[in-house]
C-alpha positions as CSV (number, residue, x, y, z in Angstrom):
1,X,29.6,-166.6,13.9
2,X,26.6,-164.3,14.6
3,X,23.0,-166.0,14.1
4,X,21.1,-164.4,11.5
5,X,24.6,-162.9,9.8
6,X,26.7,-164.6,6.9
7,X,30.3,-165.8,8.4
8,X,33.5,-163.3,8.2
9,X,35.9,-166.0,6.1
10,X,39.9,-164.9,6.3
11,X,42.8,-166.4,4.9
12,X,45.5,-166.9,7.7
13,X,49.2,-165.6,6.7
14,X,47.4,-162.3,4.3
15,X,49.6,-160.1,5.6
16,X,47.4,-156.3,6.9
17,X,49.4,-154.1,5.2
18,X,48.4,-156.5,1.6
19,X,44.7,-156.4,2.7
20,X,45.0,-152.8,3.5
21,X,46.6,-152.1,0.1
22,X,44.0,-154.1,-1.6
23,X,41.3,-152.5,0.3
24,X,40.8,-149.5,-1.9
25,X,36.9,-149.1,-0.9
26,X,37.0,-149.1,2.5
27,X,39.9,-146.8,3.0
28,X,37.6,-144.3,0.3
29,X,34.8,-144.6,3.5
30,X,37.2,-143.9,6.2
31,X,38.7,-140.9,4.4
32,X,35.2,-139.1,4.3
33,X,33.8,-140.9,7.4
34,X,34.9,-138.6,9.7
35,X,33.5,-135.3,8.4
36,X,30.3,-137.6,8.3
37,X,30.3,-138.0,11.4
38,X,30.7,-134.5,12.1
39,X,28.1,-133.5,10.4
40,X,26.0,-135.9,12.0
41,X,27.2,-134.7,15.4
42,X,26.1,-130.9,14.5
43,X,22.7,-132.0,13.3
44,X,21.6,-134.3,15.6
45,X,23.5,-133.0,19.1
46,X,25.4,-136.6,19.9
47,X,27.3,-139.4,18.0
48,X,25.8,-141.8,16.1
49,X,24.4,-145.0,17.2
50,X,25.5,-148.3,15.7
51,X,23.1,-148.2,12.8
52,X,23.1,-144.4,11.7
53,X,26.8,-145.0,12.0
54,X,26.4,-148.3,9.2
55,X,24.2,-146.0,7.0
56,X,27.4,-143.3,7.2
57,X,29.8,-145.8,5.9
């Protein structure tokens, strides 16, 4: 756990390729994140930081 953040819960024995499958938001993020980042990296002259890269996703 990280102070000041709620705790990651998982269910041990979900199999990845289930929680992938079931994971229909996420993978909509990492199909677009890239040319985000892109973009990012053509205005702004380096990669995001941590944050920027949050507000991205």
């Amino acid at each position: 756990m990280t102070p000041g953040l709620r705790p990651v819960m998982e269910i041990a024995g979900v199999d990845q390729v289930l929680i992938d499958w079931s994971s229909t938001r996420r993978q909509q993020i990492e199909d677009v994140l890239e040319g985000l980042t892109y973009t990012y990296v053509q205005e702004h002259g380096r990669l995001p930081g941590e944050k920027a890269g949050h507000g991205l996703g």
